[in-house]
N, C-alpha and C positions, 0 to 999 in steps of 0.2 A: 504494500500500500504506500502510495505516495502523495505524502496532502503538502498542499500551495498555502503560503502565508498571504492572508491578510490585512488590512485595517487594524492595530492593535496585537498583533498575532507575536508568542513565544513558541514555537513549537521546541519544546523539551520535557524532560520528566519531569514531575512535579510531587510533590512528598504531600499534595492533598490527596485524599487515599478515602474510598469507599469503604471505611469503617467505622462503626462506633463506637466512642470511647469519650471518658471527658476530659471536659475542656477546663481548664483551670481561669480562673481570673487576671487575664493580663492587660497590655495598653492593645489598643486594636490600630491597624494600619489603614495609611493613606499614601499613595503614592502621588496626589495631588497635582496633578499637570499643570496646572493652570491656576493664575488667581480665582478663576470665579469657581474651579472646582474646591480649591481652599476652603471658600466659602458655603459650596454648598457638597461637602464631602460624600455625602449618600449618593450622590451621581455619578461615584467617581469609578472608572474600572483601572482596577489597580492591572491585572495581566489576563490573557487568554490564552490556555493552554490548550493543545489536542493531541495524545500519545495512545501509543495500544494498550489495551489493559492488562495488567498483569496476568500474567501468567496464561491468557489466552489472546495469540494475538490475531485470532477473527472478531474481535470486539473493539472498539474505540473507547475512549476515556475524554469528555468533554469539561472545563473548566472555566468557571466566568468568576475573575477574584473580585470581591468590591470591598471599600472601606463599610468603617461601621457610621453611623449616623454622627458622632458628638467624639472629638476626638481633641485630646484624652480619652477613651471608653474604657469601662471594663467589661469585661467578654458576657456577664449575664445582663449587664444594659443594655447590649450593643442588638440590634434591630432592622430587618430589611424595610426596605418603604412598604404601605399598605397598598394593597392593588388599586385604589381612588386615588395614587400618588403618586407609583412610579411601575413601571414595563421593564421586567428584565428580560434580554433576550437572546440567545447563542442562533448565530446562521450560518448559511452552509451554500455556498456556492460550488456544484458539483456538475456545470455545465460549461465553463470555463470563460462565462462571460461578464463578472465582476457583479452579479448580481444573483442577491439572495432565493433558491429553490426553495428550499426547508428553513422554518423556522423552530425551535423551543421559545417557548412563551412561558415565563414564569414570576406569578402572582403570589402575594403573600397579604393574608389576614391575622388580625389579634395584636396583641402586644407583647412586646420584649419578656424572653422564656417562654411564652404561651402561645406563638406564631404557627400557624399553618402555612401549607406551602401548597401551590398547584399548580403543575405542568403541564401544558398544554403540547403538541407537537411529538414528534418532527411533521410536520404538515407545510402543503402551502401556503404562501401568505398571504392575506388579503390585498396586499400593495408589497411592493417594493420600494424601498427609499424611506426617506426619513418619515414620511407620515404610516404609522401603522395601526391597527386594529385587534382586538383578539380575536382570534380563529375559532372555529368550534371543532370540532369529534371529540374526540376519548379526553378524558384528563385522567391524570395521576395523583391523588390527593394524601397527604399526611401531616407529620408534624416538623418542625425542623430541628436538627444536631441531632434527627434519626434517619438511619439510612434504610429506603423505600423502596421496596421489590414489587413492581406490575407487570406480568408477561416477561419479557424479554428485557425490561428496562428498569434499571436503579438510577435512585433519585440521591441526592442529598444534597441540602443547605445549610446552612450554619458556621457555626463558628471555626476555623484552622489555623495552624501556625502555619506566616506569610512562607513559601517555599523561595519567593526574589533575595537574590544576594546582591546588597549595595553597600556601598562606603560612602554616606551619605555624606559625612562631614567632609569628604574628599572632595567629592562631586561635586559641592557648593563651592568649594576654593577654586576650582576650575572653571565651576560655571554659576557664578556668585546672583545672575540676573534669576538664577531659575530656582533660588531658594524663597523660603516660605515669608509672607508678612508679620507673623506673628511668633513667638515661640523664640527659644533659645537658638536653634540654628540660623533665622531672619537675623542675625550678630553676625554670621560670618562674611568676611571679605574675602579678595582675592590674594591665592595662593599658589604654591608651584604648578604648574598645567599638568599633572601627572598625578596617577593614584601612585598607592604606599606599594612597597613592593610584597611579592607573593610571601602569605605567611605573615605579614602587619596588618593589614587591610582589616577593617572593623565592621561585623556585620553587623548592620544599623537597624535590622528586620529582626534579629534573633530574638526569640521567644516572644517575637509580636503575631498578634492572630488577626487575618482578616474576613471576610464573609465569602463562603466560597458557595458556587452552586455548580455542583458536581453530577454530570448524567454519564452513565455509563450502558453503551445498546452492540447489539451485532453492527459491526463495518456498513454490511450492504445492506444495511437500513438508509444509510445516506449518503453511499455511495455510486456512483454511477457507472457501470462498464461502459456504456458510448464515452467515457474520458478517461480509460485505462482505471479507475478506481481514483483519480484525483480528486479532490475538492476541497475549498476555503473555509475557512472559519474566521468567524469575526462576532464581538460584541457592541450589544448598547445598550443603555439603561436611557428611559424617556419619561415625560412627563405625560398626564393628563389621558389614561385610558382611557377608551372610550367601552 
């Protein structure tokens, strides 16, 4: 299997993992691209991952990382947006034309600890492009930080330790315009143009958790043979469901 980066796209392994287990009380993660995702950090998708799933590699392993709403968080605060507030979404361009075939649509109800989660897809979408809709057929319904078996498809949302390795305080000395407003690192200036060398490098993510929604299905669920089995993946979180 050979899948093409997109939009947002890490394709490597990732230590978010279709298990259950708990989560401890840590600081939750934002990789923040932007002032205004600063500010509105629940929007934010920290990475998108797409690897084969362990130990079977006729299955796929899908990944959409997002911060937690209020950051500083601790991990039993921290909260997906309510389906009246925000569209998570994994897509899949599997016809090689830069536009979305299949969507996961994924909703969440209740409050912080108490969250339900509902998957919609892989389906088509009712549009393409930035304006979207929910789809209808099957949904997948449970609770989140438990991992959700329907037919051929496990679900999970919740809380993870971030799998991103960065040297944040590096990366600011390098690239001082693209640190934060606020907070201790919004102090740092500019510094040598190089990170630390291998073995000093400080991982700025360790033992931070971010909000992960994790699907794991057979390959040729979304995969295409008229494209040799190729296709993209990419994420978005949006406003104002309809």
């Amino acid at each position: 299997m050979r899948m093409r980066p997109r939009t947002r796209v890490l394709l490597a392994l990732a230590t978010v993992v279709l298990t259950a287990g708990s989560v401890t009380a840590i600081l939750a993660s934002d990789h923040q691209d932007t002032p205004l995702v600063e500010l509105s950090p629940r929007l934010d998708i920290n990475d998108v991952y797409a690897f084969p799933a362990p130990g079977d590699p006729t299955r796929t392993v899908l990944v959409l990382g997002t911060s937690s709403p209020l950051i500083p968080a601790q991990t039993p605060g921290a909260a997906f947006g309510s389906k009246d507030q925000e569209l998570y979404q994994i897509k899949i361009d599997n016809t090689g034309d830069a536009q979305e075939d299949l969507v996961f649509q994924v909703t969440f109800t209740g409050k912080a600890g108490n969250q339900k989660v509902t998957l919609r897809g892989p389906a088509v979408p009712n549009s393409v492009g930035t304006m979207n809709t929910l789809i209808g057929g099957k949904k997948i319904k449970g609770y989140t930080n438990t991992v959700i078996t329907d037919g051929n498809i496990k679900l999970y949302a919740g809380a993870r330790d971030d799998p991103f390795f960065i040297d944040l305080e590096a990366f600011f000395r390098i690239l001082p315009d693209r640190k934060p407003q606020t907070g201790p690192l919004s102090t740092i200036t500019q510094g040598p143009l190089t990170f630390r060398p291998v073995g000093q490098a400080v991982d700025y993510l360790r033992g931070i958790n971010d909000l992960a929604i994790v699907i794991e299905l057979p390959t040729s669920v979304i995969a295409n043979p008229a494209t040799n089995g190729r296709f993209g993946v990419w994420g978005t979180i949006s406003r104002a469901v309809n």
